[in-house]
C-alpha positions in Angstrom: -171.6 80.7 -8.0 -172.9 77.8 -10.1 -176.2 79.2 -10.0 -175.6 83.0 -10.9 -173.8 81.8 -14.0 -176.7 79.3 -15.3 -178.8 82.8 -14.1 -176.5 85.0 -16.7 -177.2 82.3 -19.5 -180.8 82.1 -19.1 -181.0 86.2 -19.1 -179.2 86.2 -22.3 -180.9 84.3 -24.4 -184.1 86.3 -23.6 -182.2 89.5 -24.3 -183.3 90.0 -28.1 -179.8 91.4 -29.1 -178.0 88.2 -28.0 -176.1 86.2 -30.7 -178.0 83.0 -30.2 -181.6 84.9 -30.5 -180.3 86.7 -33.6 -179.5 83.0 -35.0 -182.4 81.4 -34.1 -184.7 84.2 -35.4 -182.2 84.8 -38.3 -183.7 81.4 -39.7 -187.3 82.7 -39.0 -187.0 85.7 -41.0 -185.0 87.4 -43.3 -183.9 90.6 -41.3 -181.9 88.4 -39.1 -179.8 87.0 -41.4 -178.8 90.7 -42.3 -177.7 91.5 -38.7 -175.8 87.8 -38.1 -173.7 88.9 -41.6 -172.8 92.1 -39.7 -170.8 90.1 -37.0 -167.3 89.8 -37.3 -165.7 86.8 -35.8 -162.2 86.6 -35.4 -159.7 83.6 -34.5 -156.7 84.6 -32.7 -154.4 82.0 -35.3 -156.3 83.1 -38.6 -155.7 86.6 -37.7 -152.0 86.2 -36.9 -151.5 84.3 -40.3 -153.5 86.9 -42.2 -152.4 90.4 -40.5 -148.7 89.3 -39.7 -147.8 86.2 -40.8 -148.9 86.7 -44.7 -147.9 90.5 -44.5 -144.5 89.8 -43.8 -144.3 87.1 -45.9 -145.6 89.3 -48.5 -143.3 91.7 -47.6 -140.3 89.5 -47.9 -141.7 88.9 -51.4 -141.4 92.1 -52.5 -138.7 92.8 -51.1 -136.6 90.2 -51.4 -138.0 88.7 -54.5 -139.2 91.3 -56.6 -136.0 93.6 -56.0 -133.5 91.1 -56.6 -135.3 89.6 -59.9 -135.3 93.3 -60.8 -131.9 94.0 -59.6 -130.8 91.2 -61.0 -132.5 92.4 -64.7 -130.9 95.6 -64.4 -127.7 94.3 -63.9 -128.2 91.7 -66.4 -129.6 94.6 -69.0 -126.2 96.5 -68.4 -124.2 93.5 -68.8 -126.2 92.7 -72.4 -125.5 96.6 -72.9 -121.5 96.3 -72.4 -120.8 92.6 -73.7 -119.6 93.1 -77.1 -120.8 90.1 -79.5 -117.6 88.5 -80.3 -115.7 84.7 -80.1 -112.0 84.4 -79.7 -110.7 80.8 -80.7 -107.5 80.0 -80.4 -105.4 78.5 -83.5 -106.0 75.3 -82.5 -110.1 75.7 -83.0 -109.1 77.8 -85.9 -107.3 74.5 -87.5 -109.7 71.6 -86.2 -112.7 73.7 -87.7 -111.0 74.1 -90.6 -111.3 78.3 -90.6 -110.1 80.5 -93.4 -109.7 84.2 -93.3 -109.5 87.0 -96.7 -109.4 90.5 -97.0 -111.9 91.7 -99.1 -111.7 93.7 -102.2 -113.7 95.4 -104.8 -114.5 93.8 -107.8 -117.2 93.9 -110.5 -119.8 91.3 -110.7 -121.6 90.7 -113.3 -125.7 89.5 -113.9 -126.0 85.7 -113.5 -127.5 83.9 -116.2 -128.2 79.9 -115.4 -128.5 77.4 -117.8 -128.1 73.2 -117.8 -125.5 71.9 -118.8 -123.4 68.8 -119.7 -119.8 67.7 -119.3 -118.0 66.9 -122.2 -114.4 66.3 -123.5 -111.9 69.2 -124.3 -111.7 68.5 -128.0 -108.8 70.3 -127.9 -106.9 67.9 -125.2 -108.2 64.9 -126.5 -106.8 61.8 -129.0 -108.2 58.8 -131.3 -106.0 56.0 -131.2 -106.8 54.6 -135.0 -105.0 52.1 -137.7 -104.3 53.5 -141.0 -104.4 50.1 -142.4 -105.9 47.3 -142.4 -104.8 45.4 -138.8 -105.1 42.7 -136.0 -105.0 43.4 -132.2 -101.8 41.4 -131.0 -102.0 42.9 -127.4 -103.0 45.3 -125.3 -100.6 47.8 -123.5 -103.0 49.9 -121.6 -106.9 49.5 -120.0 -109.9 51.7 -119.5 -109.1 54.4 -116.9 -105.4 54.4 -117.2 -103.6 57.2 -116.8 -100.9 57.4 -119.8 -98.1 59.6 -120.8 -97.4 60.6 -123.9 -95.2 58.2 -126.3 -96.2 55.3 -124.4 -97.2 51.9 -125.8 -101.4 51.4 -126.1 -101.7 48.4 -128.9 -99.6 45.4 -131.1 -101.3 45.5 -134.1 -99.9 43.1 -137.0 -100.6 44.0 -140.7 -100.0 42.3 -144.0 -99.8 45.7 -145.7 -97.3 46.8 -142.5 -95.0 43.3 -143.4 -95.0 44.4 -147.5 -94.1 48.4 -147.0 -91.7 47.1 -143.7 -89.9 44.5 -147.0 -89.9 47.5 -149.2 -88.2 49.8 -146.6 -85.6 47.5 -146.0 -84.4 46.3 -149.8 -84.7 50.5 -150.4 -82.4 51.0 -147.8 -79.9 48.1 -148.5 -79.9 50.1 -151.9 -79.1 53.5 -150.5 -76.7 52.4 -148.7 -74.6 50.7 -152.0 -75.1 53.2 -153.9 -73.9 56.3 -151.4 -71.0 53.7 -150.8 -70.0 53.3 -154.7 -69.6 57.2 -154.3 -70.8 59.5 -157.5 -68.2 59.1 -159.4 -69.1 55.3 -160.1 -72.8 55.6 -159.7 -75.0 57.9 -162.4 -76.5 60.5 -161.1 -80.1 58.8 -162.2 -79.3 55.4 -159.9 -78.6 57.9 -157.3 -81.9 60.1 -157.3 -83.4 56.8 -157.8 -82.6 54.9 -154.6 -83.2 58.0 -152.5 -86.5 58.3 -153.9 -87.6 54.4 -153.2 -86.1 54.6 -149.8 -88.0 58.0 -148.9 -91.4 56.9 -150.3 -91.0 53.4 -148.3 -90.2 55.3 -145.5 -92.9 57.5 -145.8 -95.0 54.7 -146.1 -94.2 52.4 -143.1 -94.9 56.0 -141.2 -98.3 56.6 -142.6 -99.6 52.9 -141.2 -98.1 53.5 -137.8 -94.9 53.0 -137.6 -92.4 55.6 -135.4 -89.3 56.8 -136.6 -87.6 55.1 -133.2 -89.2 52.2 -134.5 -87.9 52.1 -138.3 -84.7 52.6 -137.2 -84.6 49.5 -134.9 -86.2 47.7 -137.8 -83.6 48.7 -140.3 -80.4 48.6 -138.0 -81.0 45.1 -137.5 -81.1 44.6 -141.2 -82.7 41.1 -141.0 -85.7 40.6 -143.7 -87.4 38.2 -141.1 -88.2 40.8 -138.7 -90.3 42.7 -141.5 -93.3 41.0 -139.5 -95.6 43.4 -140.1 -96.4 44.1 -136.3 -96.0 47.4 -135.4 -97.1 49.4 -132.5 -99.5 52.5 -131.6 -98.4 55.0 -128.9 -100.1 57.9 -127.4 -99.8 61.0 -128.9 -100.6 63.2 -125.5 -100.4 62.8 -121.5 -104.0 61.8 -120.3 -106.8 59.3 -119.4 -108.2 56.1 -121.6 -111.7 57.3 -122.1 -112.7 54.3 -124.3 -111.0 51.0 -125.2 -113.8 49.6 -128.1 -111.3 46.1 -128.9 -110.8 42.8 -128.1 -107.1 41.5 -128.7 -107.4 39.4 -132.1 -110.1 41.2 -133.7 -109.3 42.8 -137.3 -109.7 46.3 -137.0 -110.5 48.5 -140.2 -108.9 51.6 -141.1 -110.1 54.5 -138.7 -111.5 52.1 -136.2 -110.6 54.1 -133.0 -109.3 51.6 -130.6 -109.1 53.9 -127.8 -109.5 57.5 -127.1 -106.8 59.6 -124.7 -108.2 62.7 -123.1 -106.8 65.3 -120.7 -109.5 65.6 -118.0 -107.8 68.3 -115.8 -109.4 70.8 -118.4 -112.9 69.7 -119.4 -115.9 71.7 -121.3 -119.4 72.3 -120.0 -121.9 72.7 -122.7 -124.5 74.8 -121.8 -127.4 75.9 -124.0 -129.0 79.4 -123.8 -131.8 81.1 -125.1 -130.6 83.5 -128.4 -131.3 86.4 -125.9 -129.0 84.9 -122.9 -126.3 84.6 -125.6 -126.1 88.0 -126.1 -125.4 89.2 -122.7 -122.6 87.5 -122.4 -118.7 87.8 -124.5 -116.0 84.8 -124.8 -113.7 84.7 -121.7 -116.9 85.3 -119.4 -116.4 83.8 -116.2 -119.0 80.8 -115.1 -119.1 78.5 -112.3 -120.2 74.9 -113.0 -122.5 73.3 -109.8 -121.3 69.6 -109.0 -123.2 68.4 -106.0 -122.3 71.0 -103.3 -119.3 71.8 -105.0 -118.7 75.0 -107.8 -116.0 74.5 -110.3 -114.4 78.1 -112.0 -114.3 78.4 -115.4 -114.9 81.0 -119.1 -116.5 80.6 -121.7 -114.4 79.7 -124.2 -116.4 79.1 -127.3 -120.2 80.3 -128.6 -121.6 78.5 -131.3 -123.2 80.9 -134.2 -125.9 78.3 -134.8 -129.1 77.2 -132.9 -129.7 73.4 -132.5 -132.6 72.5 -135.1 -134.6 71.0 -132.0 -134.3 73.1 -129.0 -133.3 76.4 -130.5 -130.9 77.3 -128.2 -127.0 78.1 -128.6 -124.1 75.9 -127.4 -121.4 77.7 -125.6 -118.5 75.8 -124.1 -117.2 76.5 -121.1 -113.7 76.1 -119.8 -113.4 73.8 -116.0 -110.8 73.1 -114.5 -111.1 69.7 -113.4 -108.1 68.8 -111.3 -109.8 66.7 -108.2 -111.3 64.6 -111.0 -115.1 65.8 -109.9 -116.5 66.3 -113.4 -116.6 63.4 -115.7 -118.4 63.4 -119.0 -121.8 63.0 -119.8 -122.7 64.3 -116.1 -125.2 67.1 -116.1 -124.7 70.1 -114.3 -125.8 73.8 -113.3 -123.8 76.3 -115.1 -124.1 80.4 -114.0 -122.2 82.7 -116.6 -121.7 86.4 -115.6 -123.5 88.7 -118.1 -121.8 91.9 -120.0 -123.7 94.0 -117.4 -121.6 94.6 -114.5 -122.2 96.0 -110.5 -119.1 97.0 -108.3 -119.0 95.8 -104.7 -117.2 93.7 -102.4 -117.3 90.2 -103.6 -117.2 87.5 -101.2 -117.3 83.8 -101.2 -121.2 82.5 -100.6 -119.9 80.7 -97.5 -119.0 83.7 -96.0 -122.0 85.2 -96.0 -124.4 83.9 -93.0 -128.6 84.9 -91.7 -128.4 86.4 -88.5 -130.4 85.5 -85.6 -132.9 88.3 -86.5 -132.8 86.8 -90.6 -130.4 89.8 -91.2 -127.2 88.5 -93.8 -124.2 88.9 -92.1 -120.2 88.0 -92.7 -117.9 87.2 -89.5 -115.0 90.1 -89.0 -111.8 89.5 -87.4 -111.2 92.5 -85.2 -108.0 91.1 -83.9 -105.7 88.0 -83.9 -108.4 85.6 -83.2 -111.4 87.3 -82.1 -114.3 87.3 -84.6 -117.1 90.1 -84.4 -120.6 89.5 -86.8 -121.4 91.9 -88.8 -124.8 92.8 -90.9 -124.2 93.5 -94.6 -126.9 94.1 -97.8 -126.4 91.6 -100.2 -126.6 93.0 -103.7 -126.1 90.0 -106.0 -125.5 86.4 -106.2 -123.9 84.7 -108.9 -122.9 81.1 -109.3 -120.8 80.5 -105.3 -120.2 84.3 -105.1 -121.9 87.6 -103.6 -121.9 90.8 -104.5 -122.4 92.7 -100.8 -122.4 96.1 -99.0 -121.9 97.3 -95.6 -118.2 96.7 -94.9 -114.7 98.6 -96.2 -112.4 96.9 -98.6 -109.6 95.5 -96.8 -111.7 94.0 -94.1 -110.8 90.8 -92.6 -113.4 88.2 -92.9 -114.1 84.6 -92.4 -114.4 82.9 -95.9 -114.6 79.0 -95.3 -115.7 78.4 -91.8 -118.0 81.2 -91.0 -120.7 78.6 -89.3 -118.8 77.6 -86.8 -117.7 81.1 -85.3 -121.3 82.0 -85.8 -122.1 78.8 -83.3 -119.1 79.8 -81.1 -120.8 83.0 -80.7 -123.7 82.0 -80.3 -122.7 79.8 -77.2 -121.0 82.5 -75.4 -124.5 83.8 -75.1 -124.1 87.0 -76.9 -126.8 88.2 -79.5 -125.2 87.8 -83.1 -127.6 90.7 -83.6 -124.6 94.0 -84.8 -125.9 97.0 -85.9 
C-alpha cells in the first residue's frame, strides 16, 4: 500500500497539468503564472466566515440596524411633526424668573432721532439758599446729600444789619401798640398813620434779610430788646435734595452768596443737542427715553431753545425724566431717543419682549393658555429708544414683556425647535 501511494505521487508530478508542475514552471515562464491565478483555493473556515457568517451578519445589519435607525427616524420625524413648540411653567417659575405678561395694543410710533445728552437740574424744582445781607455762618442745620422738607432749618446766620432792623421792629411795635391803646380819640390821626408806617417798613425789613413771619413773632412776643441779636435763620423754601453746601460755619458770607442749593431730583432735565434739521421733526410734549447703563428712563420734551449754541451749532431741548429710583444725577451723560413728528401704526412692544429665533428670525413669546408659552415670528418695523414697532400678531395678544429669555431657554430644553411659522 505504501508503495502504490509513493507510485501516485511520483506519476503526478510528471503529469504536466499537476499543481506542483504548473508552480514550478510558473516561475520559469510567464504562461504559468496565468494558469496558477486561475486556481481557486478554498478553506473550509474562510468560506464559512465569508458566505455565512458575514452574510448573516450583514444581514442582521440591515435588518436590524438599518430598519430600526430608520424606524426610529420616522417615528422620530412624526413626533417633531406633532410636538407643538411650547413651555408650560408653573407660577412658581413664573415668580422666581421674574416673568411679566401684556396684551398688546396698537399704537403710533414715531421716527427715532438720537442725540447725547446731559443730566441737569429741573430749574423749575430747584432753590438757592442766599443772605440778603451781609452775614456770618453760626451753624449748620443740614449737610450735602440730605434729604429736606420744606420749611425746615438749613443755616444760623448772625447779622449786624439783622440786630439794627430786629431794634427797630421792636421800639415800632412797642409804639403801635401805645398808640392803638390811647384809642383815636386821644391820639391824632398823624401819630396814628405814623406808627403803623414805622412798624410795617421795620417789618418789611427784618423779612427782606431773612427773617420768617413765625420768627418775628417769637422775637416780638418776647418783647425783650436783648434778644434783637441779630441771628436769624434760613429755611428751605421746597421738599428736596442738598445739591451744594459752598460754607464753612464762621465764614462771612456776602449778599447772594448761595450757601446751598435744594433741588427736587424725582423730576430731572436731559439736555440734548440736535442738529437745526432734527429740531424740526420733533414738537414739545414728544416723548424720549433717556439710556442710563442698561436702563431707559421715559420722558417729553418739555422745552426747545430758539437759539443755536455759538460753538457747536446745535439746539438745546430739555427733556422731562422722571427720576424716582435716583438713577440719573447731574452732570452724567446719557443717550437720549426723541420720537419724530412722523408717525407708523403697529403694535408696540417693550424691546425685551422681542427675541432672535434659532433660525435669526425676531420673535415675541405668546401665552396660549394659563401658563403655556408658544414663540412666535414677527417683522419688526421700528425701534425707538426701549420700544418696537412690530407686525405679525393681533392686538389683544398675550405676550411675555419682561422675562421673555427665559421661556425662550425653557423651550429650548424641552427640545422643541423655537422655529413657528
Amino acid at each position: 500500500m505504501k508503495n502504490k501511494l509513493i507510485l501516485l505521487m511520483l506519476l503526478s508530478l510528471a503529469m504536466p497539468g499537476s499543481v506542483f508542475a504548473e508552480k514550478g514552471h510558473g516561475h520559469d515562464e510567464g504562461d504559468g503564472m496565468d494558469d496558477f491565478s486561475g486556481i481557486e483555493i478554498s478553506v473550509d473556515g474562510h468560506d464559512d466566515h465569508d458566505g455565512e457568517g458575514h452574510g448573516d451578519e450583514g444581514g442582521d445589519h440591515e435588518e436590524k440596524g438599518h430598519d430600526d435607525h430608520g424606524g426610529g427616524h420616522d417615528e422620530g420625524g412624526d413626533g417633531h411633526g406633532e410636538a407643538a413648540s411650547d413651555a408650560e411653567l408653573s407660577d412658581a417659575q413664573r415668580s422666581m424668573a421674574g416673568i411679566e405678561t401684556m396684551a398688546v395694543k396698537r399704537q403710533a410710533l414715531g421716527d427715532a432721532i438720537t442725540a447725547p445728552g446731559e443730566a441737569i437740574l429741573n430749574a423749575y424744582r430747584t432753590t438757592k439758599v442766599t443772605p440778603r445781607t451781609p452775614a456770618q455762618v453760626m451753624k449748620r442745620h443740614a449737610h450735602l446729600g440730605d434729604q429736606v422738607k420744606k420749611g425746615q432749618r438749613l443755616v444760623t446766620l448772625s447779622s449786624v444789619e439783622m440786630a439794627e432792623a430786629q431794634g427797630v421792629l421792636m421800639g415800632a411795635n412797642v409804639e403801635l401798640r401805645r398808640v392803638k391803646k390811647l384809642g383815636r380819640k386821644v391820639v391824632s390821626e398823624k401819630r396814628f398813620v405814623a406808627a403803623q408806617i414805622a412798624y410795617q417798613q421795620a417789618y418789611a425789613k427784618v423779612s427782606a434779610y431773612g427773617m420768617t413771619k413765625r420768627q418775628i413773632e417769637s422775637l416780638m412776643k418776647t418783647g425783650d430788646a436783648s434778644r434783637a441779636t441779630g441771628e436769624f435763620h434760613l429755611l428751605s423754601f421746597q421738599t428736596g435734595t442738598v445739591i451744594s453746601d459752598d460754607f464753612v460755619v464762621g465764614e462771612l458770607i456776602e449778599p447772594g452768596h448761595v450757601l446751598m442749593t435744594i433741588s427736587d431730583e424725582s423730576l430731572l432735565w436731559v439736555e440734548a443737542r440736535l442738529t437745526p434739521e432734527d429740531a424740526a421733526r420733533i414738537a414739545l410734549g414728544s416723548p424720549a427715553r433717556v439710556q442710563v447703563g442698561k436702563h431707559w428712563l421715559s420722558g417729553k420734551v418739555a422745552q426747545a431753545r430758539h437759539t443755536l449754541d455759538e460753538s457747536t451749532r446745535t439746539l438745546a431741548v430739555h427733556i422731562e425724566v422722571e427720576n424716582r429710583n435716583d438713577e440719573l444725577h447731574p452732570g452724567q451723560f446719557v443717550t437720549a431717543v426723541i420720537e419724530g413728528r412722523e408717525k407708523l401704526q403697529g403694535i408696540v412692544v417693550p424691546l425685551a419682549a422681542v427675541l432672535r429665533g434659532a433660525d435669526g428670525d425676531w420673535q415675541v413669546m405668546v401665552e396660549v393658555a394659563p401658563g403655556r408659552f408658544e414663540p412666535k415670528e414677527v417683522d419688526v418695523l421700528r425701534t425707538v429708544g426701549d420700544q418696537m414697532l412690530i407686525d405679525g400678531i393681533a392686538e389683544g395678544t398675550t405676550i411675555v414683556s419682561k422675562g421673555a429669555f427665559f421661556v425662550q431657554s425653557e423651550i429650548a430644553k424641552s427640545g422643541f425647535s423655537v422655529h413657528n411659522h
